[in-house]
DRENDO-1510 file (C-alpha; in Angstrom, 1 decimal, always signed):
<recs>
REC; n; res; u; v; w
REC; 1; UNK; +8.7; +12.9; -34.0 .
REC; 2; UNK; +10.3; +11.6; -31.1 .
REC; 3; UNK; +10.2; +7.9; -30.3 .
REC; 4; UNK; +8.2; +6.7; -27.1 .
REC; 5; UNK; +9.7; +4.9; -25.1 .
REC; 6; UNK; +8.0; +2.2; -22.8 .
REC; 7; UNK; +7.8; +2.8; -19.4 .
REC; 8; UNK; +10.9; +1.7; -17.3 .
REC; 9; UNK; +10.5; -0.7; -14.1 .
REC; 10; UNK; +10.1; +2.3; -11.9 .
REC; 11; UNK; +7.4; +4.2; -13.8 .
REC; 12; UNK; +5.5; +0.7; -14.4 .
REC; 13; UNK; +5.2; +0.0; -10.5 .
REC; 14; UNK; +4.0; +3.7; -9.9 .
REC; 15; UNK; +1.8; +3.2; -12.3 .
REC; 16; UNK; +0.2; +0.5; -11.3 .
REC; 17; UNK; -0.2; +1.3; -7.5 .
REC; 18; UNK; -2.0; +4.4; -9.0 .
REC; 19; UNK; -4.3; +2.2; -10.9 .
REC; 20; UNK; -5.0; -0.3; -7.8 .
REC; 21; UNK; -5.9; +2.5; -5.6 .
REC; 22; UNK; -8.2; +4.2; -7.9 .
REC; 23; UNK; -9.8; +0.5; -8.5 .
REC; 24; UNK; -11.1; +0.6; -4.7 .
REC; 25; UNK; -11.3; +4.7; -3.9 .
REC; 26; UNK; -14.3; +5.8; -4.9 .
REC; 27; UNK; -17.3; +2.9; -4.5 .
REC; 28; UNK; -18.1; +4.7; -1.0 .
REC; 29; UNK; -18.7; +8.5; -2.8 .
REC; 30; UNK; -16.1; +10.0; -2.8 .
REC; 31; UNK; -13.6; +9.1; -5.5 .
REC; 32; UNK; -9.9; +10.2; -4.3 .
REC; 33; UNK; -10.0; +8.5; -1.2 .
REC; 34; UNK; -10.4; +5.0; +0.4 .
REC; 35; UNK; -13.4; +4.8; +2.9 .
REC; 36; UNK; -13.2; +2.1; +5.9 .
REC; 37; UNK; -15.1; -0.1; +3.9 .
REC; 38; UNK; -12.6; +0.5; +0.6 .
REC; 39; UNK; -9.5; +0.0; +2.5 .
REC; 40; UNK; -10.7; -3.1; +4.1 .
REC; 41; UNK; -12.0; -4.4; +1.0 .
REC; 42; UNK; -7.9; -3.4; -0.5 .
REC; 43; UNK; -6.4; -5.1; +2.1 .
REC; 44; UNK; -8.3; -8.2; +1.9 .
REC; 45; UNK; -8.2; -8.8; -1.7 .
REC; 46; UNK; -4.8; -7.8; -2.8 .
REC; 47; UNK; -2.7; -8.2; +0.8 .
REC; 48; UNK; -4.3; -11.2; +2.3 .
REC; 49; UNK; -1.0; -12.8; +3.4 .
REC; 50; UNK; -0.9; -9.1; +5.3 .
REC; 51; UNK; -4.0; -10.1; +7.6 .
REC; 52; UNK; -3.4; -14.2; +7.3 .
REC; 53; UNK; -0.3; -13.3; +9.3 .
REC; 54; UNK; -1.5; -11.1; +12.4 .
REC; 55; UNK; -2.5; -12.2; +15.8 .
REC; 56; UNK; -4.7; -9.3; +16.0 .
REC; 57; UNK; -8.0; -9.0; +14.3 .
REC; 58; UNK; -8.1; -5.8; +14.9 .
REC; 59; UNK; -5.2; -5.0; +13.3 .
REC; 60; UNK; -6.7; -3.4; +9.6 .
REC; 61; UNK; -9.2; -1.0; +11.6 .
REC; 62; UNK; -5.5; +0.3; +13.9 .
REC; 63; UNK; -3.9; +0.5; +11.0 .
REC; 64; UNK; -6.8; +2.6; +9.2 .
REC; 65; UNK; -6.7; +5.1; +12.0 .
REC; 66; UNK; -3.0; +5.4; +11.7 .
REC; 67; UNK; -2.8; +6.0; +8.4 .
REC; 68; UNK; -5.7; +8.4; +8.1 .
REC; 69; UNK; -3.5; +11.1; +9.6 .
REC; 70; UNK; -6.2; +14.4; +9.3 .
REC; 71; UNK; -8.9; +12.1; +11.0 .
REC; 72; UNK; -11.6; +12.7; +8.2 .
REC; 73; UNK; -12.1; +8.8; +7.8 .
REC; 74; UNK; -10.6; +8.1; +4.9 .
REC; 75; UNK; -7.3; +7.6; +3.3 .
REC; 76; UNK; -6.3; +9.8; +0.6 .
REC; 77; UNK; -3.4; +9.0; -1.8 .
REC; 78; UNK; -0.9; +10.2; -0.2 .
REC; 79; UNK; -1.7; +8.2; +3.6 .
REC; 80; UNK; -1.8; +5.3; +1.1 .
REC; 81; UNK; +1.3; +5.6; -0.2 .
REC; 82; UNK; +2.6; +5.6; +3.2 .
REC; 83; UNK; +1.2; +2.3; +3.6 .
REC; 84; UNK; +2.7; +0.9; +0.9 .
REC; 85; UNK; +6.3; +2.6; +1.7 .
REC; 86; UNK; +5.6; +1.4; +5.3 .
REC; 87; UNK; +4.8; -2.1; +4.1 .
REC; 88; UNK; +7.3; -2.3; +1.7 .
REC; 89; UNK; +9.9; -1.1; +4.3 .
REC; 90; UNK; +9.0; -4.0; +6.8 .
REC; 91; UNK; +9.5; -6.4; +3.7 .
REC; 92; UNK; +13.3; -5.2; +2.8 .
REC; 93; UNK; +14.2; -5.4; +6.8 .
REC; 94; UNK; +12.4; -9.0; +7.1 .
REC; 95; UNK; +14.9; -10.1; +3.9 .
REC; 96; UNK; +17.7; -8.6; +5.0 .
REC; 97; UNK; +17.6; -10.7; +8.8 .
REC; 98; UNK; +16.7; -13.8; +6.3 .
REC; 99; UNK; +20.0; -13.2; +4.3 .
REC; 100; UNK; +23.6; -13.7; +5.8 .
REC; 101; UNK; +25.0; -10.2; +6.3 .
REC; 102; UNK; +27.8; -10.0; +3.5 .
REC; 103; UNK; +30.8; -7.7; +4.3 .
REC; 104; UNK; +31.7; -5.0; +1.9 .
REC; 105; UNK; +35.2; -5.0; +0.5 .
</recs>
């Protein structure tokens, strides 16, 4: 039998932004997708720096339109992920204007 191994770095994180999204989809009906109510409720609980930082209130009900991008009112799996790519994208460009450009040799 061939040894398991345990999951690398990668796998752990995909893993667990699975599990976080099914933890909110699903209160509201309808269980693979985020409602208004389920996204706000994500947002709020595990990115509260996110909305602590915006001059906007309005900024999580904008960014629920954008992301639900076949206008049905909810965000599947897939408009989430975009979220998080988007989010995460906008954290590696803050860094990299934080840290001294370094040239190549």
């Amino acid at each position: 039998m061939a040894k398991i191994s345990s999951p690398t770095e990668t796998e752990w994180c995909i893993e667990s932004l699975i599990a976080v999204f099914q933890k909110y989809a699903g209160k509201d009906g309808y269980n693979y997708t985020l409602s208004k109510t389920e996204f706000l409720s994500f947002m709020n609980t595990e990115l509260p720096a996110f909305k602590k930082n915006q001059k906007d209130p309005g900024v999580l009900d904008h960014m629920m339109k954008k992301l639900d991008t076949n206008s049905d009112g909810h965000c599947t799996q897939a408009e989430f992920l975009n979220l998080i790519g988007g989010l995460a994208m906008a954290c590696h460009h803050s860094f990299l204007k934080a840290v001294p450009s370094r040239k190549q040799t």
